[in-house]
VOGU-3710 file (C-alpha; in Angstrom, 3 decimals, decimal comma):
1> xxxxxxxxxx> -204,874/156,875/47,716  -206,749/154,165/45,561  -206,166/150,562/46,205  -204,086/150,256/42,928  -202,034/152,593/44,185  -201,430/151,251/47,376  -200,790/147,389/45,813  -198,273/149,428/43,682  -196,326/151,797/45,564  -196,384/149,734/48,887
11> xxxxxxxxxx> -196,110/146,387/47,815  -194,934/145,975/44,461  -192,615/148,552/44,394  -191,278/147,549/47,317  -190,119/143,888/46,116  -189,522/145,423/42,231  -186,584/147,884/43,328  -184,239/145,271/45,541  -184,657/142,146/42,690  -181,433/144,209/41,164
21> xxxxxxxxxx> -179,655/143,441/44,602  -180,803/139,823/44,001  -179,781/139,140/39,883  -176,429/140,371/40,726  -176,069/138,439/43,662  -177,035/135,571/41,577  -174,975/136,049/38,680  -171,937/137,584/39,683  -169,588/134,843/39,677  -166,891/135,981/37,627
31> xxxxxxxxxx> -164,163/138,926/38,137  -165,364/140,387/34,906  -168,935/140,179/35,662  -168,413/141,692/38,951  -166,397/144,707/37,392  -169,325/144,921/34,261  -171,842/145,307/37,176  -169,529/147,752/39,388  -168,979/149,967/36,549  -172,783/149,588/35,980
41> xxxxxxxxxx> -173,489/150,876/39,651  -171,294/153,865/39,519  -171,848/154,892/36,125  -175,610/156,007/37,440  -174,703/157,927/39,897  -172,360/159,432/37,347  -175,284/160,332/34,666  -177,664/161,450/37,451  -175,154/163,978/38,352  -174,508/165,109/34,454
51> xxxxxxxxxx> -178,625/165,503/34,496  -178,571/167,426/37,394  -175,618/169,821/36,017  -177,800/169,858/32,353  -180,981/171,357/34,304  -179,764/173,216/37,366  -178,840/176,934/36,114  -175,627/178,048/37,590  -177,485/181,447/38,174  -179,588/179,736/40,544
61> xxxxxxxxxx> -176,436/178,635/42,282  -175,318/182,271/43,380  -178,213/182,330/46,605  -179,234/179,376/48,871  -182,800/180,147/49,026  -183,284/180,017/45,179  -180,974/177,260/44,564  -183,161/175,452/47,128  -186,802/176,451/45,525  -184,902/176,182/41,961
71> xxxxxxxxxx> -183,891/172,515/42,596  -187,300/171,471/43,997  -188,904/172,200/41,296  -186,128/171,315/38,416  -184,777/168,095/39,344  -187,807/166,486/39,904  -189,787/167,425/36,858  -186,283/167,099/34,750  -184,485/163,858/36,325  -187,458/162,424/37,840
81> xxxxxxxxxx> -185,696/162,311/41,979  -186,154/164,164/44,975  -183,901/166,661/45,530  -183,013/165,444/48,864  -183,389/162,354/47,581  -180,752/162,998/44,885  -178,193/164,939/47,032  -177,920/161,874/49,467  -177,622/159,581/46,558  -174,665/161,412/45,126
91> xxxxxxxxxx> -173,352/162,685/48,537  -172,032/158,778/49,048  -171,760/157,689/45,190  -168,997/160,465/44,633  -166,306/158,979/46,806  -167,490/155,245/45,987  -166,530/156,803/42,162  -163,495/158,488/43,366  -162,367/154,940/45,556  -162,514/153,466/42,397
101> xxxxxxxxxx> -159,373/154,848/41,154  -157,753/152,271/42,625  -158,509/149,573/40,162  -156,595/151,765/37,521  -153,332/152,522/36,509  -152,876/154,282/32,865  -152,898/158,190/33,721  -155,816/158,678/31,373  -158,455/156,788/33,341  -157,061/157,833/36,816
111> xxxxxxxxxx> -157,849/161,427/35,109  -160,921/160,380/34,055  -162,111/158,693/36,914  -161,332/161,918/38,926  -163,459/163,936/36,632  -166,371/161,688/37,065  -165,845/162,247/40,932  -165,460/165,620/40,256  -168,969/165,503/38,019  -170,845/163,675/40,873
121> xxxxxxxxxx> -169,995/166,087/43,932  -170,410/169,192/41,381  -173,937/167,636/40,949  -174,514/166,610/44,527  -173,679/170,602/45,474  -176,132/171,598/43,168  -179,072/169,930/44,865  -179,282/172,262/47,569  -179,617/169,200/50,336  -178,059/170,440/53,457
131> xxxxxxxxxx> -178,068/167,447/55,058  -176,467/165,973/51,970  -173,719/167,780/52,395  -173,458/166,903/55,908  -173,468/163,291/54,654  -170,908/163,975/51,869  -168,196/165,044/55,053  -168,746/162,628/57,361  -168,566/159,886/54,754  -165,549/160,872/53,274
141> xxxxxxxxxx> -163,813/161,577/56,725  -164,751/158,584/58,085  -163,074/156,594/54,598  -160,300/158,826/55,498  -159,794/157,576/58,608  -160,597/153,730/58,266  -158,550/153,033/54,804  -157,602/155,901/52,622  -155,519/158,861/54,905  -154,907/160,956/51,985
151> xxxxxxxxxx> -158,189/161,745/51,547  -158,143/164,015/54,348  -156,239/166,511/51,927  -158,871/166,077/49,200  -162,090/167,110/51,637  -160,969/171,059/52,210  -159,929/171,636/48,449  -162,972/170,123/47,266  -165,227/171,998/49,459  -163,254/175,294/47,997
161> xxxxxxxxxx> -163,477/174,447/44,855  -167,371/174,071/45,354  -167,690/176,655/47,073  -166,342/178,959/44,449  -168,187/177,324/41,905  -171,301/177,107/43,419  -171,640/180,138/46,250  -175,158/179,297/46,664  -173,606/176,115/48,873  -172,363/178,245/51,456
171> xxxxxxxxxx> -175,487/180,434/52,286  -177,633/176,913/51,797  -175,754/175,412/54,786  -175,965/178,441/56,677  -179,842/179,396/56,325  -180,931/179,719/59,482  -178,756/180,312/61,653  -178,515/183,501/61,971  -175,573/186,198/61,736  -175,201/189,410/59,699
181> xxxxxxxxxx> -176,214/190,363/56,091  -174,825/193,396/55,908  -174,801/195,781/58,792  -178,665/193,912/59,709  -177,962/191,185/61,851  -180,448/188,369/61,179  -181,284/185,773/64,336  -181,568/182,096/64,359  -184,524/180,243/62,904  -185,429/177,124/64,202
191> xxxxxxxxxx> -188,379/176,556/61,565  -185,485/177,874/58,497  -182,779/175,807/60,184  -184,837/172,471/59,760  -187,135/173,204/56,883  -190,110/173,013/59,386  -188,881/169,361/61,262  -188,814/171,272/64,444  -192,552/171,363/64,689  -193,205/168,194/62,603
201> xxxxxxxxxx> -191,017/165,633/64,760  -192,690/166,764/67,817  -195,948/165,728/66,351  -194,657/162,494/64,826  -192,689/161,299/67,983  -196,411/161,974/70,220  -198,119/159,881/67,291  -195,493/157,291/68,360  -195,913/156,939/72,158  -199,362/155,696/71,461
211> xxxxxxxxxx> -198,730/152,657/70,073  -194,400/151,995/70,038  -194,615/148,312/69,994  -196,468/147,515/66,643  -196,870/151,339/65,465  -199,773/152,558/63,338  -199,379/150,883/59,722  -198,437/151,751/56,556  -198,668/155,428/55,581  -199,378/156,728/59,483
221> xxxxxxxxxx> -198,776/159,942/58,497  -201,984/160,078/56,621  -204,202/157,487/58,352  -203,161/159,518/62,132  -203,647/162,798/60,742  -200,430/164,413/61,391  -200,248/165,236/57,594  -203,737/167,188/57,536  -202,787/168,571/61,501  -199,704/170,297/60,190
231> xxxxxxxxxx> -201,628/171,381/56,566  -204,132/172,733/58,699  -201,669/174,214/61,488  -198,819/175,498/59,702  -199,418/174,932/55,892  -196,672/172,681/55,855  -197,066/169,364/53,543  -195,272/166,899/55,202  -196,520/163,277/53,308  -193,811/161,792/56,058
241> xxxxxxxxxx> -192,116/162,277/58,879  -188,698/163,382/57,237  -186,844/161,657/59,460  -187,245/157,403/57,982  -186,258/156,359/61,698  -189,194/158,343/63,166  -190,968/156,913/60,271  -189,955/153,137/60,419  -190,879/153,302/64,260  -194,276/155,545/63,123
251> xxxxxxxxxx> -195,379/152,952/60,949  -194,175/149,573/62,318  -193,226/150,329/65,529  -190,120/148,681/67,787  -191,039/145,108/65,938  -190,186/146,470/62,933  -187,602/148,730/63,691  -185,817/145,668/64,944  -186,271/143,999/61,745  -185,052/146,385/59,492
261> xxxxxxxxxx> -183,003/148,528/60,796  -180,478/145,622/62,167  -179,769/144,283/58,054  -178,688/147,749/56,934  -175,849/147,799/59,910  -175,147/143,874/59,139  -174,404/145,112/55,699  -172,745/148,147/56,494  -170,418/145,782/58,910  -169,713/143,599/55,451
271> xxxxxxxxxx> -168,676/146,210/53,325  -166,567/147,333/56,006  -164,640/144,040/55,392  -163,932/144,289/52,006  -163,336/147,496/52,507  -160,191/147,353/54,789  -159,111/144,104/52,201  -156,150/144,886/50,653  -154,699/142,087/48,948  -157,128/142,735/45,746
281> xxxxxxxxxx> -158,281/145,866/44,565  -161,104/145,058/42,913  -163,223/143,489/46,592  -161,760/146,887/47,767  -163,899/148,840/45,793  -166,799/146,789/45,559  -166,878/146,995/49,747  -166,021/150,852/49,809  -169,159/151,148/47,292  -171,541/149,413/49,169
291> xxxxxxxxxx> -170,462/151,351/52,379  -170,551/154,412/50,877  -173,943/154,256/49,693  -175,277/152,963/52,916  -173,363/154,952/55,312  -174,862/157,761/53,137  -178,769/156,317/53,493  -178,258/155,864/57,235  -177,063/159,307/57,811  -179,087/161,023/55,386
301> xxxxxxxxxx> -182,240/159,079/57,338  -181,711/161,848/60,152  -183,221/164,581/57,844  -184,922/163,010/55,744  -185,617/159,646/53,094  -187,030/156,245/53,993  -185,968/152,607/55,263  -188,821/151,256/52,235  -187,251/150,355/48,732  -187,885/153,214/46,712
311> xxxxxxxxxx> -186,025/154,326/42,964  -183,651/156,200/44,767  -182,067/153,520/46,570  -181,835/151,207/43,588  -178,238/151,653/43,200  -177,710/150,901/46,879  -180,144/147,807/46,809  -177,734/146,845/43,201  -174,232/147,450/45,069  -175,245/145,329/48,657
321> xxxxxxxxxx> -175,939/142,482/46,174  -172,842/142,897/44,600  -171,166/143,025/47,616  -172,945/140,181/49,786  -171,884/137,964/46,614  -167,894/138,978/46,902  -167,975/138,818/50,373  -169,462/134,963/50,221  -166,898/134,278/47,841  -163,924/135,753/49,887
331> xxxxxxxxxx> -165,060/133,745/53,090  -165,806/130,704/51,270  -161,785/131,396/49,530  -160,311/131,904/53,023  -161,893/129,053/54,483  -160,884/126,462/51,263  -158,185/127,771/49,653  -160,024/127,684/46,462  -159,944/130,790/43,990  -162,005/133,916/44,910
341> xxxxxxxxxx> -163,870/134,031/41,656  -165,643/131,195/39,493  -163,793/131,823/36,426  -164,627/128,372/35,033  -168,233/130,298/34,211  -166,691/131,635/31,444  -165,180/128,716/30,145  -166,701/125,550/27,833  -167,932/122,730/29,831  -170,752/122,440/32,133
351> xxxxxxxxxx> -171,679/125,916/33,714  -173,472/124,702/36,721  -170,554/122,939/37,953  -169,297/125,340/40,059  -172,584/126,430/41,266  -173,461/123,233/42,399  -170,060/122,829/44,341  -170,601/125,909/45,964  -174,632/127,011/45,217  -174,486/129,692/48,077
//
């Protein structure tokens, strides 16, 4: 760690990857620059999954283990991501593509928004993130149950239809936990099961109870030791914690855990909203996107990722701003009367107008 890499990676990097969030929220004003920039959003989760399909060999897909190792190595030297980065990334952006459908009607772009859904779980499977997959059920079962029922029917024949595909999936979420291979029966492994977070989060949560009010700074992991301990103890690299709520409260302690961690919830809560909307499709979608990708970060955060803006939550950070700027303009439409959407952007005249009527 040099100082320019410390300015960079925890400071400017930081405020570079949310001002995304912030030009949409700005500029959104109009129902066709909302849909430009929703289209925009989904459209890189869809390419990051074509990537990860172009580079991940489908032979490496047959056993867990080496689709694991394979996609460490391959997706981040070919797409430039974490694989467990990636598979909670697409884990959430495949049913905010395949929620999108809505907002359709000829047969050949219901089709062809299905494929891209299809495209972006195919990709997510490949990844090899167990708790990705984890996240990918509980996010669609939970938009099952809060707006779209039929979705409950599109869960188990997806999960065949990986499965088949991709029989590496299967063994990947099993790994660990013991059973037969053959006529050997194999026992549990805590250490496989967790990919070593059984003796790392021990460590971490110790590291913690020293100081839980205003934690130990940026980068704890290094400036405590726990990353050289567990080098030197287990030859296990663990840069952080694994876990971004052990690492939020590592770092910043119950101050900062109580800054954070609060917004994500109060914008999961918003998207909710739209969500459950139903008198215009388009808010619909917008909301479902936003809580897709969050509800994926928040769960994925139990095995892994991080609460700091980093590339991989760009999308996210690009959707919330999206949505906080529809769900301003609902509120502010339910509470006036006035139209949803400042078409009169588009239009000749003066183009502050409107923003000065209604500049929040």
């Amino acid at each position: 760690y040099t100082l320019g890499n410390i300015i960079s990676e925890d400071f400017i990097n930081c405020v570079k990857w949310v001002l995304p969030s912030l030009l949409l929220f700005d500029a959104c004003r109009t129902r066709k620059r909302i849909t430009i920039a929703l289209v925009t959003i989904l459209a890189l989760y869809v390419l990051l999954a074509i990537q990860v399909i172009r580079w991940m060999p489908l032979s490496a897909a047959t056993s867990g283990a080496d689709m694991s190792s394979r996609a460490s190595k391959i997706i981040q030297n070919e797409v430039g991501y974490n694989r467990v980065t990636m598979s909670m990334m697409l884990a959430g952006a495949s049913w905010a593509v395949l929620a999108s459908v809505i907002l359709v009607s000829k047969r050949s772009h219901i089709l062809g928004i299905l494929l891209a859904a299809g495209i972006v779980a195919m990709g997510q499977a490949l990844t090899g993130g167990r708790t990705g997959y984890l996240t990918w059920g509980v996010v669609g079962l939970l938009l099952s149950a809060v707006r779209w029922p039929r979705l409950l029917g599109v869960i188990p024949v997806a999960i065949f239809v990986l499965v088949t595909a991709v029989p590496g999936v299967q063994e990947r979420m099993l790994q660990g936990f013991g059973g037969k291979k053959g006529n050997v029966r194999v026992e549990a492994d805590a250490y496989e099961m967790t990919s070593g977070r059984n003796i790392a989060w021990p460590m971490v949560i110790h590291e913690i109870a020293k100081s839980p009010i205003t934690g130990a700074g940026r980068e704890a992991m290094l400036t405590t030791g726990i990353k050289d301990a567990l080098w030197e103890g287990y030859y296990e690299s663990f840069p952080h914690p694994h876990q971004a709520y052990l690492e939020i409260l590592l770092d910043n302690g119950i101050i900062g855990f109580l800054l954070v961690i609060p917004f994500y919830f109060y914008a999961l809560g918003l998207s909710f909203q739209l969500l459950r909307e139903r008198s215009d499709p388009l808010v619909t979608v917008v909301g479902s996107t936003a809580f897709c990708l969050i509800l994926s970060l928040l769960i994925g955060s139990f095995g892994g990722q991080t609460f700091y803006p980093r590339e991989g939550s760009v999308g996210m950070w690009a959707a919330i701003g999206l949505m906080l700027r529809v769900s301003v303009d609902y509120r502010r439409s339910l509470e006036t009367g006035e139209p949803m959407f400042e078409e009169d952007w588009e239009t000749p005249g003066d183009p502050y107008e409107s923003y000065l009527r209604h500049p929040v």
